[in-house]
N, C-alpha and C positions, 0 to 999 in steps of 0.2 A: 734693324741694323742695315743700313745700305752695304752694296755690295756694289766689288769693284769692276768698273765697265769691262765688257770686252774688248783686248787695242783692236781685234779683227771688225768689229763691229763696227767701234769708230771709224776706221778705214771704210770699210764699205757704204758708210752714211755720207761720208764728204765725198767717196766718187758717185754715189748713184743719185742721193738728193741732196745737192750742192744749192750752190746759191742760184746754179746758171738752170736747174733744171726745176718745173714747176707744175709739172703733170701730179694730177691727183692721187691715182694711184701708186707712183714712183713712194710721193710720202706716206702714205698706207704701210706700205709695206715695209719700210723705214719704220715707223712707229711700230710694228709687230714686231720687227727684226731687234728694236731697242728693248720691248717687256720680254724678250724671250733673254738679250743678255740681262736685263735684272732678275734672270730667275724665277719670273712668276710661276705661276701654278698653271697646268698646261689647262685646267679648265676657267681661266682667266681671260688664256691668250685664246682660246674659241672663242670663248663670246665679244671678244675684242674684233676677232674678225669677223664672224656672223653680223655686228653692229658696221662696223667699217664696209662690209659686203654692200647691206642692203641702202647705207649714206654714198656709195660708188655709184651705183644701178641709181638711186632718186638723184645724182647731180648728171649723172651724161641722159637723164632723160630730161632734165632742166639744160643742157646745154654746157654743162661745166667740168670742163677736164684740169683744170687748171686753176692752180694757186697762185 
């Protein structure tokens, strides 16, 4: 059963990864920030970021900060 967003969440997703901002990180963290308002299971949102960590580290040593 989906569960209803957080308005705070929402909010914080249109000021911090907006259209204008494209740092890779900024959206990482946005994506974390979104499965934690869906309620996931806090061992879900680990390995979301352990995954996301080491896809960070292999793009800024490829050169890539930016979406």
């Amino acid at each position: 059963m989906p569960t209803q967003p957080n308005p705070q969440v929402g909010q914080w997703l249109n000021t911090k990864a907006g259209p204008d901002d494209t740092h890779l990180w900024t959206w990482m963290e946005a994506f974390l920030i979104d499965r934690q308002a869906q309620r996931m299971a806090a061992g879900t949102i680990h390995f979301y970021r352990a995954k996301l960590r080491l896809l960070g580290k292999f793009c800024e040593g490829q050169a890539i900060t930016r979406i």
